[in-house]
Steps between C-alpha positions, in 0.01 A plus 500: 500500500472129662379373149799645383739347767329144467504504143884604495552202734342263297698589202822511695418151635435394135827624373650322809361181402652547131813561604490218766415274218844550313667527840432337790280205427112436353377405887604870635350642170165329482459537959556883348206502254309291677569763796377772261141278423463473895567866529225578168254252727523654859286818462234291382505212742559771779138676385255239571473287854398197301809510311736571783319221726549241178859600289805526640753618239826372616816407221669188606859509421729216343575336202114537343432775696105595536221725554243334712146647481372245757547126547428343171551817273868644410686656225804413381764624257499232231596348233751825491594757740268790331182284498220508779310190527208476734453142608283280740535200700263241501429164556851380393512693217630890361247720331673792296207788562690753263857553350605865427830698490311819570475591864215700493282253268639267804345709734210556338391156497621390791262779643230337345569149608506627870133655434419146407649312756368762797116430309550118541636574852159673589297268353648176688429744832214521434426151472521513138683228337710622159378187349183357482340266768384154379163429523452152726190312383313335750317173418139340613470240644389305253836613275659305813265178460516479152906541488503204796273281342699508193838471636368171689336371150818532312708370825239149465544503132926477535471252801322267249711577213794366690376237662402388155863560370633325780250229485285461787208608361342318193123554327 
Protein backbone atom coordinates (compact mmCIF):
# COMPACT_ATOMS: atom_id res chain seq x y z
CA UNK A 1 0.00 0.00 0.00
CA UNK A 2 3.05 2.61 0.62
CA UNK A 3 4.43 1.59 -2.92
CA UNK A 4 1.22 2.50 -4.05
CA UNK A 5 0.97 5.93 -2.22
CA UNK A 6 4.68 6.88 -3.24
CA UNK A 7 4.25 5.90 -6.65
CA UNK A 8 0.88 7.98 -6.93
CA UNK A 9 2.91 10.90 -5.54
CA UNK A 10 5.50 10.72 -7.89
CA UNK A 11 3.19 10.75 -10.78
CA UNK A 12 1.12 13.54 -9.31
CA UNK A 13 4.35 15.55 -8.82
CA UNK A 14 5.18 14.75 -12.50
CA UNK A 15 1.92 15.96 -13.83
CA UNK A 16 2.50 19.03 -11.53
CA UNK A 17 5.66 19.79 -13.13
CA UNK A 18 3.90 19.58 -16.73
CA UNK A 19 1.43 21.72 -15.99
CA UNK A 20 3.81 24.18 -14.18
CA UNK A 21 5.74 24.24 -17.35
CA UNK A 22 2.84 25.88 -19.46
CA UNK A 23 1.85 27.84 -16.37
CA UNK A 24 3.80 29.19 -13.93
CA UNK A 25 7.36 29.28 -15.11
CA UNK A 26 10.32 26.50 -16.17
CA UNK A 27 12.25 27.29 -12.56
CA UNK A 28 9.00 26.04 -10.43
CA UNK A 29 8.65 23.16 -13.02
CA UNK A 30 12.16 21.79 -13.20
CA UNK A 31 12.64 22.51 -8.65
CA UNK A 32 9.33 20.06 -9.18
CA UNK A 33 11.07 17.25 -11.14
CA UNK A 34 14.07 17.70 -9.74
CA UNK A 35 12.00 17.33 -6.31
CA UNK A 36 10.62 14.06 -7.72
CA UNK A 37 14.60 12.68 -8.57
CA UNK A 38 15.46 13.67 -4.81
CA UNK A 39 12.39 11.90 -3.66
CA UNK A 40 13.35 8.51 -6.27
CA UNK A 41 17.06 8.95 -4.42
CA UNK A 42 16.16 9.11 -0.61
CA UNK A 43 15.28 5.44 0.14
CA UNK A 44 18.49 4.54 -1.18
CA UNK A 45 20.78 7.07 0.37
CA UNK A 46 18.71 6.54 3.66
CA UNK A 47 19.79 2.49 3.51
CA UNK A 48 23.42 2.60 3.82
CA UNK A 49 25.52 4.73 6.68
CA UNK A 50 28.20 5.39 4.12
CA UNK A 51 25.83 7.02 1.94
CA UNK A 52 24.00 9.04 4.51
CA UNK A 53 27.48 10.14 6.18
CA UNK A 54 28.69 11.27 2.36
CA UNK A 55 25.29 12.63 0.13
CA UNK A 56 23.17 15.03 1.13
CA UNK A 57 20.32 15.39 -1.39
CA UNK A 58 19.14 18.87 -1.05
CA UNK A 59 17.38 20.97 -4.38
CA UNK A 60 18.59 24.46 -4.40
CA UNK A 61 15.99 26.78 -5.61
CA UNK A 62 16.33 29.81 -8.16
CA UNK A 63 16.69 30.58 -11.53
CA UNK A 64 18.88 27.13 -12.43
CA UNK A 65 17.57 25.43 -9.75
CA UNK A 66 19.61 22.07 -8.63
CA UNK A 67 19.94 18.79 -7.15
CA UNK A 68 23.12 18.57 -5.22
CA UNK A 69 24.45 15.04 -4.55
CA UNK A 70 27.43 16.45 -2.59
CA UNK A 71 29.87 19.31 -3.19
CA UNK A 72 31.16 18.88 -6.64
CA UNK A 73 28.28 16.60 -8.05
CA UNK A 74 24.63 18.09 -9.02
CA UNK A 75 21.94 17.68 -11.49
CA UNK A 76 20.38 20.08 -13.26
CA UNK A 77 17.42 20.52 -15.60
CA UNK A 78 19.09 21.49 -18.88
CA UNK A 79 19.26 22.42 -21.95
CA UNK A 80 15.19 22.13 -21.52
CA UNK A 81 12.93 21.82 -18.67
CA UNK A 82 12.24 17.83 -19.22
CA UNK A 83 15.97 16.92 -19.39
CA UNK A 84 18.11 15.62 -16.33
CA UNK A 85 21.68 16.31 -16.63
CA UNK A 86 24.09 15.00 -14.07
CA UNK A 87 27.11 17.25 -13.92
CA UNK A 88 30.44 17.75 -11.92
CA UNK A 89 32.57 20.47 -10.83
CA UNK A 90 36.07 20.42 -11.19
CA UNK A 91 39.04 22.20 -11.44
CA UNK A 92 37.40 25.20 -13.25
CA UNK A 93 35.64 23.28 -15.46
CA UNK A 94 31.78 21.35 -15.94
CA UNK A 95 31.73 17.66 -16.64
CA UNK A 96 28.24 16.47 -18.06
CA UNK A 97 28.21 12.70 -16.32
CA UNK A 98 24.83 11.80 -18.17
CA UNK A 99 21.86 13.62 -19.94
CA UNK A 100 18.42 11.84 -19.82
CA UNK A 101 14.73 12.92 -19.83
CA UNK A 102 13.79 9.73 -18.07
CA UNK A 103 13.67 9.96 -14.32
CA UNK A 104 14.17 6.62 -13.49
CA UNK A 105 17.19 5.99 -16.07
CA UNK A 106 18.26 9.32 -13.95
CA UNK A 107 18.04 7.50 -10.97
CA UNK A 108 19.44 4.61 -11.98
CA UNK A 109 22.68 6.02 -12.77
CA UNK A 110 22.95 8.39 -10.44
CA UNK A 111 22.70 5.29 -8.02
CA UNK A 112 25.56 3.96 -9.57
CA UNK A 113 27.75 6.99 -9.56
CA UNK A 114 27.17 7.25 -5.69
CA UNK A 115 28.48 3.44 -5.43
CA UNK A 116 31.50 4.86 -7.14
CA UNK A 117 32.11 7.83 -5.38
CA UNK A 118 31.43 6.02 -1.69
CA UNK A 119 34.36 3.18 -3.19
CA UNK A 120 36.82 6.10 -3.86
CA UNK A 121 35.72 7.57 -0.49
CA UNK A 122 36.89 4.26 1.27
CA UNK A 123 39.80 3.88 -0.48
CA UNK A 124 41.34 7.52 0.27
CA UNK A 125 40.40 6.36 4.19
CA UNK A 126 42.12 3.99 3.99
CA UNK A 127 45.13 5.61 2.90
CA UNK A 128 44.52 4.69 -0.55
CA UNK A 129 45.06 7.29 -3.07
CA UNK A 130 42.39 7.08 -6.29
CA UNK A 131 45.33 7.79 -8.39
CA UNK A 132 48.51 6.37 -8.52
CA UNK A 133 51.57 7.45 -6.36
CA UNK A 134 54.74 8.49 -8.27
CA UNK A 135 57.58 6.58 -7.78
CA UNK A 136 60.66 9.08 -6.48
CA UNK A 137 64.02 7.73 -7.67
CA UNK A 138 66.74 8.13 -5.47
CA UNK A 139 70.28 8.68 -6.87
CA UNK A 140 74.02 7.41 -5.74
CA UNK A 141 76.25 9.24 -5.00
CA UNK A 142 78.16 9.02 -7.73
CA UNK A 143 74.81 10.09 -10.02
CA UNK A 144 75.48 13.34 -7.76
CA UNK A 145 79.37 13.59 -8.67
CA UNK A 146 79.05 12.89 -12.07
CA UNK A 147 75.96 15.52 -12.62
CA UNK A 148 78.40 18.24 -10.57
CA UNK A 149 81.36 17.57 -12.36
CA UNK A 150 79.63 18.10 -15.54
CA UNK A 151 77.67 21.09 -14.76
CA UNK A 152 81.16 22.76 -13.63
CA UNK A 153 82.84 21.45 -17.11
CA UNK A 154 80.25 23.01 -19.23
CA UNK A 155 80.11 26.24 -16.75
CA UNK A 156 84.39 26.50 -17.66
CA UNK A 157 83.69 25.79 -21.22
CA UNK A 158 80.98 29.09 -21.51
CA UNK A 159 83.29 31.29 -19.24
CA UNK A 160 85.93 30.81 -22.02
CA UNK A 161 83.63 31.05 -24.84
CA UNK A 162 82.79 34.54 -23.77
CA UNK A 163 85.72 35.77 -22.74
CA UNK A 164 86.83 34.83 -26.21
CA UNK A 165 83.79 36.70 -27.78
CA UNK A 166 84.44 39.54 -25.73
CA UNK A 167 88.08 39.44 -26.25
CA UNK A 168 90.14 38.93 -23.33
CA UNK A 169 91.20 35.76 -23.99
CA UNK A 170 93.28 34.94 -27.19
CA UNK A 171 95.28 31.41 -28.21
Amino acid sequence: MQQELTKALREARLASAAKLDATLGLSDARALRLDVLRAELAPVVATSEEAKALFDLNVQPGETPKLWLDLISSVVMQPDARTYRLVQDQDNRRETLFETTDVNEMAAHIVKYLAHRIVVHEKMVRGHSPMPDTVLKAYSVVDLVYVWVTGAAFGVLGLMIAAMLLGKLSF
